[in-house]
C-alpha positions in Angstrom: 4.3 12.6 -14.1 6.9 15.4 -14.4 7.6 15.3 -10.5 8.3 11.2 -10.9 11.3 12.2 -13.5 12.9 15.1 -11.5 15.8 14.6 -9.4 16.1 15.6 -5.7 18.4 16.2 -3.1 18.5 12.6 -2.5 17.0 11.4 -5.7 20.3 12.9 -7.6 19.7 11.5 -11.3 21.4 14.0 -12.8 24.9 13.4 -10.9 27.0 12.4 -13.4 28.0 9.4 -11.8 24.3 8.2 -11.5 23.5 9.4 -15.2 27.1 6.8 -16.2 26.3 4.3 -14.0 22.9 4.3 -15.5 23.8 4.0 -19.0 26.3 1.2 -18.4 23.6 -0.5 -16.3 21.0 -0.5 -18.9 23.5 -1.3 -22.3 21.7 -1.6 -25.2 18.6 -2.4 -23.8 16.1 -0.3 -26.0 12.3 -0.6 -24.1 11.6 0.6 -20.6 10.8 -2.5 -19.9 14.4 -4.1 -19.9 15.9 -1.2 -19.0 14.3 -1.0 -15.8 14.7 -4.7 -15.1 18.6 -4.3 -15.7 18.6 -1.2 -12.9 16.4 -3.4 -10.5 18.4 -6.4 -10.7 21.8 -4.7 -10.5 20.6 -2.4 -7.7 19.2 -5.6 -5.7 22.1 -8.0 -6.3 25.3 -5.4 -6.3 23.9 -3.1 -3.6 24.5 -5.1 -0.1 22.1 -3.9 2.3 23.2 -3.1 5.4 21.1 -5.5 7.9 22.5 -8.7 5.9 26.4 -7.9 5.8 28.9 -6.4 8.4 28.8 -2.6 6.8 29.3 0.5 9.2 28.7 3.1 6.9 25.0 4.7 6.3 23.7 6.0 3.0 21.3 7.8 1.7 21.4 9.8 -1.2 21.6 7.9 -4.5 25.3 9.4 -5.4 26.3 7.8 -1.9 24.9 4.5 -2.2 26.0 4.1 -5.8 30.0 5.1 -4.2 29.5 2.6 -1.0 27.8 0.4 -3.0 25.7 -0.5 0.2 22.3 0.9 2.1 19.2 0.0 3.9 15.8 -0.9 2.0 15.2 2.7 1.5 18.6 3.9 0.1 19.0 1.2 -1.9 15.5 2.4 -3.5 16.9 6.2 -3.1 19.2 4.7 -6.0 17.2 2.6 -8.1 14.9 5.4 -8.7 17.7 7.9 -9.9 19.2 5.2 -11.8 15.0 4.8 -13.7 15.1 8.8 -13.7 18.1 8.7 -15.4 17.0 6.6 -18.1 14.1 8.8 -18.4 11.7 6.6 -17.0 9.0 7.8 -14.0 9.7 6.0 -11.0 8.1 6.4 -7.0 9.3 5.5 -3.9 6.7 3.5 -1.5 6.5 2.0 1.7 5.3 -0.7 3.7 4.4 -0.5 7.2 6.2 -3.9 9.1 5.7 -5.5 12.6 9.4 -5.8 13.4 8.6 -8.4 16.0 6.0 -11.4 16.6 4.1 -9.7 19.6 3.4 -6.4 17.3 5.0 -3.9 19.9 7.2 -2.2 17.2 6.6 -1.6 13.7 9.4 0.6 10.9 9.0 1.3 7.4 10.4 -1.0 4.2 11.3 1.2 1.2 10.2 0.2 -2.5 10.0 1.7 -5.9 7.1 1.9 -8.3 8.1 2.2 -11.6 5.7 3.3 -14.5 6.1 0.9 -17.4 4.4 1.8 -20.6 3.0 -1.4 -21.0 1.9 -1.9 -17.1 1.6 1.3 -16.1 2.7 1.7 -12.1 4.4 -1.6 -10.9 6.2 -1.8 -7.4 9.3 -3.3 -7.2 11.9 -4.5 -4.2 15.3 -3.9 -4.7 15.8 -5.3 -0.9 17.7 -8.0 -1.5 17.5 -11.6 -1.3 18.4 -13.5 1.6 17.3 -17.1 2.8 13.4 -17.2 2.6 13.6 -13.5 1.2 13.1 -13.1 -2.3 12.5 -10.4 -5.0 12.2 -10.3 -8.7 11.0 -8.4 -11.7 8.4 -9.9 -13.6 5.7 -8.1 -14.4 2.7 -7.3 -13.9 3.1 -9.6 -10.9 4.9 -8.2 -8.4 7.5 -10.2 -6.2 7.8 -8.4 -3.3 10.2 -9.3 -0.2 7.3 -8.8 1.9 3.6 -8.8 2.1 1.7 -6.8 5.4 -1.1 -9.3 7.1 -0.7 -8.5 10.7 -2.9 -5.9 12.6 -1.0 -2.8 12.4 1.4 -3.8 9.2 -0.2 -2.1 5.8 1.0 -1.1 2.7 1.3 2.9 2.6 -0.7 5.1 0.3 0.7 6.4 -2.2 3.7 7.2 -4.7 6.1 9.7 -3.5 8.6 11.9 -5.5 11.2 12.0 -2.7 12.0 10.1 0.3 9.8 10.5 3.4 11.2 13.2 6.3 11.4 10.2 8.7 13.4 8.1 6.7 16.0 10.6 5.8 16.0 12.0 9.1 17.0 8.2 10.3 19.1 7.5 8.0 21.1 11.3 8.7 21.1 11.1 12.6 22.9 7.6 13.3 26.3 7.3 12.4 26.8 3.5 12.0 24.6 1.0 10.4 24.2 -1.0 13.8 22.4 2.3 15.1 20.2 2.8 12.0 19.1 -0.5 12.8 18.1 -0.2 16.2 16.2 3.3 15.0 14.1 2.4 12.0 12.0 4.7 10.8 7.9 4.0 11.7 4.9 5.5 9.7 1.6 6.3 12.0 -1.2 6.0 10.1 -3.6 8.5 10.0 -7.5 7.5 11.4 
């Protein structure tokens, strides 16, 4: 559980301005509970992401999207999860596998946290965004996810990971403007 509460180079929990903005996120809330609904909600409803608004700038380590205040699916997680860590509470990233198109000729990741709540153990949560038809919430143990693979070729990737995938940081580090990023999403292969 250890690796799930360490910071990273883009996981940075223990920046100080992750560690203040974490403790003037969470108050007085006093269980794990609320204090990780208080992260998710700020995180998905002060954090714009970058496909819904006109933003230029790419993020990707928690430190940055806390300072732009902006970032894809997967920075926007990068800082939820330093902001749990910072509380001292474990918290994953995850992925989805997505069709980005109806005829299934192109497919890119979705970034999402798991956080490990004492009374629910591991629960995935979205701090995407909501947008239209696309919504996300914290209730558990039901998770309200922005959304759920059913074509061939979509899936739900195994796993919890400590820090953020190669291809996604690699993505988010090579294109200079959002537009770019966006045109470049990262894809997963799944392994046979």
């Amino acid at each position: 559980m250890n690796e799930f509460l360490e910071p990273t180079d883009v996981i940075d929990s223990a920046s100080a301005a992750i560690v203040a903005a974490a403790a003037e996120i969470a108050g007085d809330a006093a269980s794990d509970e609320e204090i990780a609904r208080r992260c998710f909600l700020w995180v998905r409803d002060f954090v714009r992401h970058s496909s819904d608004h006109p933003i230029s700038v790419v993020t990707c380590t928690a430190s940055d999207v806390l300072r732009h205040r902006a970032g894809f699916c997967y920075a926007k997680s990068h800082l939820l999860t330093a902001l749990l860590r910072a509380r001292g509470i474990p918290a994953a990233l995850c992925y989805q596998r997505l069709s980005r198109d109806s005829a299934r000729s192109a497919f890119c990741l979705h970034g999402l946290v798991a956080v490990h709540l004492q009374q629910h153990g591991w629960y995935r949560i979205d701090p995407r965004g909501n947008k239209g038809d696309i919504t996300t919430d914290f209730c558990p143990p039901v998770e309200r996810l922005a959304y759920t693979p059913r074509l061939p070729g979509e899936m739900d990737v195994a796993g919890r990971f400590s820090d953020a995938l190669p291809g996604v940081v690699s993505a988010l580090q090579k294109w200079p403007t959002a537009e770019l990023v966006s045109k470049n999403l990262p894809d997963y292969e799944p392994t046979i």
